[in-house]
C-alpha positions in Angstrom: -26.1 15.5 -16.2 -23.4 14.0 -18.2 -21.7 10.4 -17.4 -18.2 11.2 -16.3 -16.0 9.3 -18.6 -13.3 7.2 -17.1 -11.6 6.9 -19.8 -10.4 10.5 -19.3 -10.2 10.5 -16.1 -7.7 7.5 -16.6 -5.8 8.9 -18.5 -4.9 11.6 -16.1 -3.5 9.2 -13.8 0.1 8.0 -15.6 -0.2 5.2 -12.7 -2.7 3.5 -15.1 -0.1 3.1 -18.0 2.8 2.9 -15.7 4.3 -1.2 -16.1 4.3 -1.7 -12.4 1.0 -0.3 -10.9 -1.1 -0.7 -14.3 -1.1 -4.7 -13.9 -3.9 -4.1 -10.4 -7.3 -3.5 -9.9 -6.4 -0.7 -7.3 -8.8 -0.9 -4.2 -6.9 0.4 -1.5 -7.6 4.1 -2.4 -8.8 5.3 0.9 -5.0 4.2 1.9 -3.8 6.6 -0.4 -4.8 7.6 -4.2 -3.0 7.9 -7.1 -1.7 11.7 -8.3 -2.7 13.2 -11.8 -0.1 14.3 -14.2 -0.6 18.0 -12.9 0.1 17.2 -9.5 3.7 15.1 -10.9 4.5 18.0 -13.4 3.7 20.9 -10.1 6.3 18.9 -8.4 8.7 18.3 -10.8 8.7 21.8 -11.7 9.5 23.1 -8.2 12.2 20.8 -7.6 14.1 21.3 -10.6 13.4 25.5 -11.4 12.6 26.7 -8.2 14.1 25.0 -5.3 14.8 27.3 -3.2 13.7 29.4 -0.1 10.4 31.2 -1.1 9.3 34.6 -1.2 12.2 36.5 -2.0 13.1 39.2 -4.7 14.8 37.0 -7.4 12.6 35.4 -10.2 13.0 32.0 -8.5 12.0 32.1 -5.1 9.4 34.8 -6.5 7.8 31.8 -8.7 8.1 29.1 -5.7 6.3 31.3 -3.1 3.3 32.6 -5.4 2.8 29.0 -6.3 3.3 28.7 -2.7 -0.2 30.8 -2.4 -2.0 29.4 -5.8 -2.5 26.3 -3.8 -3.1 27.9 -0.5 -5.7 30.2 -2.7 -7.4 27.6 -5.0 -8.1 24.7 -1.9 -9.3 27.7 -0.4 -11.9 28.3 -3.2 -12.4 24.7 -3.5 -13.9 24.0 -0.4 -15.4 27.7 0.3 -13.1 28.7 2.8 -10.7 31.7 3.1 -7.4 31.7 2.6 -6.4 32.3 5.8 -8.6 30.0 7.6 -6.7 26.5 6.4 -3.5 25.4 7.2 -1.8 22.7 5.7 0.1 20.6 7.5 1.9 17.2 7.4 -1.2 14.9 7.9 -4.2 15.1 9.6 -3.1 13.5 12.7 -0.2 16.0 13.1 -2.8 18.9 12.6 -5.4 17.6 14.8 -2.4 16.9 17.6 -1.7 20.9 17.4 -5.1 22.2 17.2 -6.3 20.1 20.3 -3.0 21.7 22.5 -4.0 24.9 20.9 -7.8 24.5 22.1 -7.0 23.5 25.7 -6.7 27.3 26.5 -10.5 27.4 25.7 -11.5 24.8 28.3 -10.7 24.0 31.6 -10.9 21.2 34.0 -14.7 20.1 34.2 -15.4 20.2 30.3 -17.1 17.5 28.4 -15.5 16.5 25.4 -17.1 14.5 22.9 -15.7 11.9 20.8 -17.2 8.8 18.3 -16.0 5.3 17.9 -16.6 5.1 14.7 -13.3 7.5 13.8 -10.4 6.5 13.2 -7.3 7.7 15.6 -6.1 10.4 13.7 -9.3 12.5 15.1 -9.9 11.1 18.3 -6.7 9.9 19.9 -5.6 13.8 20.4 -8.9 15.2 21.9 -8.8 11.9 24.4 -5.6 13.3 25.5 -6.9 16.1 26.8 -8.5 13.9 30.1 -4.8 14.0 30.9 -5.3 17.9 31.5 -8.9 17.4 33.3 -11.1 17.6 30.9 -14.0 14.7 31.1 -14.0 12.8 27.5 -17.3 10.9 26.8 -17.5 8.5 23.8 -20.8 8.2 21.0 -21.0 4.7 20.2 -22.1 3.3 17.5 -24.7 1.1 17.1 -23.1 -2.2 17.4 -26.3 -4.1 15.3 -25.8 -1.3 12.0 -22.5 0.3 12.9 -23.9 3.4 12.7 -23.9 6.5 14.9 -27.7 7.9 16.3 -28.4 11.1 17.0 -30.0 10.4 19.5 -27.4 9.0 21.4 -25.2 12.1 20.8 -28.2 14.3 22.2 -28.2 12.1 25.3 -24.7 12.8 25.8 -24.3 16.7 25.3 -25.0 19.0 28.3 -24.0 22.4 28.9 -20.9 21.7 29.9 -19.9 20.5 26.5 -16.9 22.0 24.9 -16.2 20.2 22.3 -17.5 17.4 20.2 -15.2 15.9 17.2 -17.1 13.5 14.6 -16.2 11.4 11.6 -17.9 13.0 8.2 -17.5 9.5 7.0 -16.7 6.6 8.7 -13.0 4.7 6.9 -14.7 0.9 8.3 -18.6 1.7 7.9 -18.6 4.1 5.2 -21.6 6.0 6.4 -21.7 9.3 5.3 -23.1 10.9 8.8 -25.4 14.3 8.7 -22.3 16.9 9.3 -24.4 19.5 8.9 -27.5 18.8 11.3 -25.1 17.7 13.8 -23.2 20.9 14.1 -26.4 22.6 14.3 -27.6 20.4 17.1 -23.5 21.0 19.0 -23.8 24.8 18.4 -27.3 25.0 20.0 -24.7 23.9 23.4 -22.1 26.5 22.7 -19.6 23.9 22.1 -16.9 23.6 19.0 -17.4 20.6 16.3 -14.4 19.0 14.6 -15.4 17.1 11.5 -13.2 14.8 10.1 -13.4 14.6 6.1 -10.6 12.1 5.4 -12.4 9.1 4.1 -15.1 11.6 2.9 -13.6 14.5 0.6 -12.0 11.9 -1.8 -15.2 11.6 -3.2 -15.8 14.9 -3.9 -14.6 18.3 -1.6 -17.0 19.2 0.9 -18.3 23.1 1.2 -17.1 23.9 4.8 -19.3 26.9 5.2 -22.5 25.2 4.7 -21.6 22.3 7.0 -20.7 25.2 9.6 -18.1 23.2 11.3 -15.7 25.0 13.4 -13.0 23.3 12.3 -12.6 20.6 9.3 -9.8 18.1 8.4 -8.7 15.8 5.8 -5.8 14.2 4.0 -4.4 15.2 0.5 -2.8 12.5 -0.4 -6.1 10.6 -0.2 -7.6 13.4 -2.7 -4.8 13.0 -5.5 -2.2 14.9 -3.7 1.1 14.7 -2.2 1.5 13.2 1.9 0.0 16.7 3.5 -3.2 17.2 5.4 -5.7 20.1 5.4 -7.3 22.0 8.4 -9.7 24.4 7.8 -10.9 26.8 11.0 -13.1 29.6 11.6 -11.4 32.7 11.7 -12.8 33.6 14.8 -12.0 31.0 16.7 -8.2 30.8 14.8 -8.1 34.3 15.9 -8.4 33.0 19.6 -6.1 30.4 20.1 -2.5 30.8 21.6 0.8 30.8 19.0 2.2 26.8 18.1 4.5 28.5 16.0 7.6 30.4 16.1 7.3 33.4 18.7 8.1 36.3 16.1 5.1 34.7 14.2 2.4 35.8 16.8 -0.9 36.8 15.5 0.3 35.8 12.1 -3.3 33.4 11.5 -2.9 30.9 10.2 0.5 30.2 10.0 0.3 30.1 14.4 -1.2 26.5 13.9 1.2 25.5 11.8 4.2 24.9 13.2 7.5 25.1 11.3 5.4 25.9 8.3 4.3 23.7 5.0 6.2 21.8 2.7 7.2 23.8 0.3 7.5 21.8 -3.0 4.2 19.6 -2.1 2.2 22.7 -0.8 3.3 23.8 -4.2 2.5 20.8 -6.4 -1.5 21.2 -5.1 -2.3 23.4 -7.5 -2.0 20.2 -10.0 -5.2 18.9 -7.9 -6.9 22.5 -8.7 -6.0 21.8 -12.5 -7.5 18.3 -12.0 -10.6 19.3 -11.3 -11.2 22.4 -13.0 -10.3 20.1 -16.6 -12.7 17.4 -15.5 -15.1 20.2 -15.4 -14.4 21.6 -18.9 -14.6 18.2 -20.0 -17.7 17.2 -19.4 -19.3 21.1 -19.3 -17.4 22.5 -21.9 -17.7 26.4 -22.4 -19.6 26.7 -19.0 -18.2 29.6 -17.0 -18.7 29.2 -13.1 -17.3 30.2 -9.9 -14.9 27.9 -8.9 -16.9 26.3 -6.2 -20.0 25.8 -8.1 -17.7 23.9 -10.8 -16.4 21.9 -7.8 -20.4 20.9 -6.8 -21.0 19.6 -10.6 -17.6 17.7 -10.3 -18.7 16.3 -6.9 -22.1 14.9 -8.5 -20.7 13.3 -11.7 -18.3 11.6 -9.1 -21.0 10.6 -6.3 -23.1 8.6 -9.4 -20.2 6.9 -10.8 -18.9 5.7 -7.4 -22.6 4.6 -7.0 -22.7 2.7 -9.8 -19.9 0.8 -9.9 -20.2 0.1 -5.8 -23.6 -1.2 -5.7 -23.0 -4.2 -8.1 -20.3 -5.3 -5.5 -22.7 -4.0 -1.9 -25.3 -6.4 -3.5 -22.7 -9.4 -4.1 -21.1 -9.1 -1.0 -24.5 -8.7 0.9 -25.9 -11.6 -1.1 -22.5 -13.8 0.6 -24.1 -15.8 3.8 -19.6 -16.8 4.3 -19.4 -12.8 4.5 -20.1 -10.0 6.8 -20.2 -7.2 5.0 -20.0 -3.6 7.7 -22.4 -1.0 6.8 -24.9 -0.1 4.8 -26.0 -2.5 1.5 -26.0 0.0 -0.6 -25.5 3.8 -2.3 -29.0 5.9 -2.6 -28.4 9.4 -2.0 -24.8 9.9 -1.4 -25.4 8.3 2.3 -22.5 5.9 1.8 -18.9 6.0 0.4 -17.8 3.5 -1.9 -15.5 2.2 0.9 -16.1 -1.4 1.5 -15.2 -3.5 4.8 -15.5 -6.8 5.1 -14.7 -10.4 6.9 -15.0 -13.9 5.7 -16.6 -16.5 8.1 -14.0 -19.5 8.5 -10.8 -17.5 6.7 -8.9 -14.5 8.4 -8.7 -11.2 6.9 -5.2 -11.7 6.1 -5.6 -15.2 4.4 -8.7 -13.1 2.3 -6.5 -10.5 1.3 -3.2 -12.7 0.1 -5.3 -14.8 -2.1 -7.1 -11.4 -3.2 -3.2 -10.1 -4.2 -2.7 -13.2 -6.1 -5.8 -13.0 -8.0 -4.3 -9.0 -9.1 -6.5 -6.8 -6.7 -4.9 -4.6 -4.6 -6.2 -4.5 -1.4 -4.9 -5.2 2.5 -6.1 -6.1 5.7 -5.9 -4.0 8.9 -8.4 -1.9 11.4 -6.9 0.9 9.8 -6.6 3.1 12.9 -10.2 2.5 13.5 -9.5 -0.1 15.9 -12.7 1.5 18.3 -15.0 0.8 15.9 -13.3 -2.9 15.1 -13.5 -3.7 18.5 -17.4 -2.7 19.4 -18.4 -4.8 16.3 -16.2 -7.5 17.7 -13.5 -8.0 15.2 -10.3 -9.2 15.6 -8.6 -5.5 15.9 -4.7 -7.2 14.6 -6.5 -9.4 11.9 -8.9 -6.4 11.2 -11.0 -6.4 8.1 -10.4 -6.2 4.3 -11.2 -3.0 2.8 -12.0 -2.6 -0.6 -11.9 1.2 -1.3 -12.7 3.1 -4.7 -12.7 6.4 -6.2 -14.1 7.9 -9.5 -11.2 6.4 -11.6 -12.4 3.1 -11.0 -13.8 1.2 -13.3 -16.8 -1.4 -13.5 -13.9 -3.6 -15.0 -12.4 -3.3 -11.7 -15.7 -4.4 -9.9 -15.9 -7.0 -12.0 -12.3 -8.4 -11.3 -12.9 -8.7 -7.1 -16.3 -10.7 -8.1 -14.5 -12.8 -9.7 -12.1 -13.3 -7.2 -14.2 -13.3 -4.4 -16.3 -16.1 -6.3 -13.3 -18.0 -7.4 -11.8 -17.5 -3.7 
């Protein structure tokens, strides 16, 4: 397997040549990533030639809705889904907040629903409103000692009146990559639905939805070098089941019934830059290789998964090696079983003092519990000082690493 070449990769990203955000070593990427030329061009390209309602006769709302459907089409492809079993919505939380009213015509009053404190809100705040409408919510806890979630805890909790159960694929605090696929075969053996949350998990490389067999799967493009939109992918079957949230002339029209008011036009539009992305890091670094889509996807995914390794563990190993830190989670990357997403606190200095003196030395980072405030809270942390995060994807850089040692050393 090839090395993937960040020099590249960088060069993708005009953020890394741009005067104002080329001066940091960028670390809040699980926050938000930077876009590739493709994705700016897609955009620019919408809004300047083809602005205008979609789907119609003339050339320009012909060329807006079919790129419309390239991106609906390729993110399809890329995470081995069909096309009409994602929605894209305006975040995650917005699209979990609509399937969860769409799902309480599947339950009633009496059913268990299952949700982790590792997650962050955006995929457990809307299922606990459902114990507003009778159902009972029971919470998987974490291990308070490792931060981790057992399995053995989730089996003590299931039972058959179990409806639904909605888990973090990675963890935004802990950065544990938790066993999606087991657990969804250990829910499904209840008859009950899984929701996996992929945010803080598909930035570092797009997950293959039908071999996790979750029911339904979410995460945030503009953590994945996108525009501000989130991603929801569903069984048909069970799409095909839940009640309209849509416009009433729109019913049975799946997906579009969980999607209410419909996409975004220009950014649903401008995702077919991210497609590009990927499909020229593959020709890069497999040149003349001619694969289905998805398999190209699963040799992009590894070149990513060993860089992020290798540039994390250096700073795992410092930070673990700090008896003034507390590092959360694992110490370090074996076998893609952590994200390169870092939390930490400093003994005798808040989070927030950390993180302005981490600005000043030119790394971009933040404090915050960063909607995890669950998780914060059973490892005892201060929930409104929080933690800081130091987050990377595969265009950063050992160079980068290097930098917060330094910092950290001289702070």
């Amino acid at each position: 397997m090839p090395k993937l070449d960040t020099d590249y990769v960088r060069e993708q990203f005009p953020a890394f040549s741009d005067p104002l955000s080329s001066k940091w070593s960028f670390f809040e990427n699980a926050g938000g990533s930077y876009v590739p030329s493709n994705v700016i061009e897609r955009l620019n390209h919408f809004m300047t030639s083809t602005k205008v309602q979609p789907y119609a006769e003339f050339d320009t709302s012909a060329i807006a809705g079919d790129n419309m459907d390239k991106a609906t089409n390729f993110f399809a492809e890329m995470i081995n889904a069909d096309n009409d079993e994602i929605i894209i919505g305006g975040s995650t939380t917005m699209n979990m907040y609509v399937l969860s009213n769409a799902m309480k015509s599947l339950l009633k009053p009496g059913d268990e629903v299952i949700v982790t404190n590792q997650d962050h809100e955006a995929n457990v705040g809307a299922w606990r409103r459902l114990a507003d409408h009778g159902m009972i919510v029971k919470e998987w806890q974490i291990n308070n000692d490792t931060a981790e979630l057992e399995i053995d805890d989730l089996k003590a909790l299931l039972s058959e009146k179990t409806k639904i159960v909605a888990v973090t694929h990675c963890s935004n605090i802990v950065g544990s990559i938790n066993d999606l696929k087991s657990i969804a075969e250990l829910v499904h053996q209840y008859d009950a639905y899984i929701v996996g949350d992929g945010v803080s998990y598909a930035p570092h490389g797009f997950p293959d939805v039908k071999s996790l067999d979750v029911d339904f799967y979410a995460f945030s493009l503009y953590k994945t070098y996108g525009p501000h939109l989130g991603l929801l992918y569903g069984k048909k079957e069970i799409l095909n089941q839940l009640p309209n949230q849509n416009h009433e002339f729109l019913e049975g029209d799946v997906p579009y019934t969980l999607n209410p008011g419909g996409p975004n036009h220009e950014e649903l539009s401008c995702l077919v830059g991210v497609y590009e992305y990927f499909m020229n890091l593959f020709e890069h670094h497999y040149p003349g290789e001619n694969l289905p889509i998805r398999e190209k996807i699963h040799k992009v995914n590894e070149l990513i998964a060993e860089h992020e390794k290798e540039i994390a563990n250096p700073l795992l190993d410092y930070l673990s090696n700090r008896s003034d830190i507390r590092l959360i989670g694992k110490k370090t990357i074996t076998d893609k079983d952590r994200a390169p997403t870092i939390a930490f606190t400093m003994k005798n200095k808040s989070s927030k003092d950390l993180s302005s003196e981490l600005v000043k030395h030119g790394i971009a980072t933040r404090n915050d519990n960063f909607y995890a405030w669950r998780c914060l809270m059973s490892l005892g942390i201060d929930v409104d000082d929080g933690v800081v995060r130091t987050s990377m994807v595969h265009y950063n850089t050992h160079d980068d690493v290097s930098n917060l040692i330094k910092a950290l050393k001289q702070i």
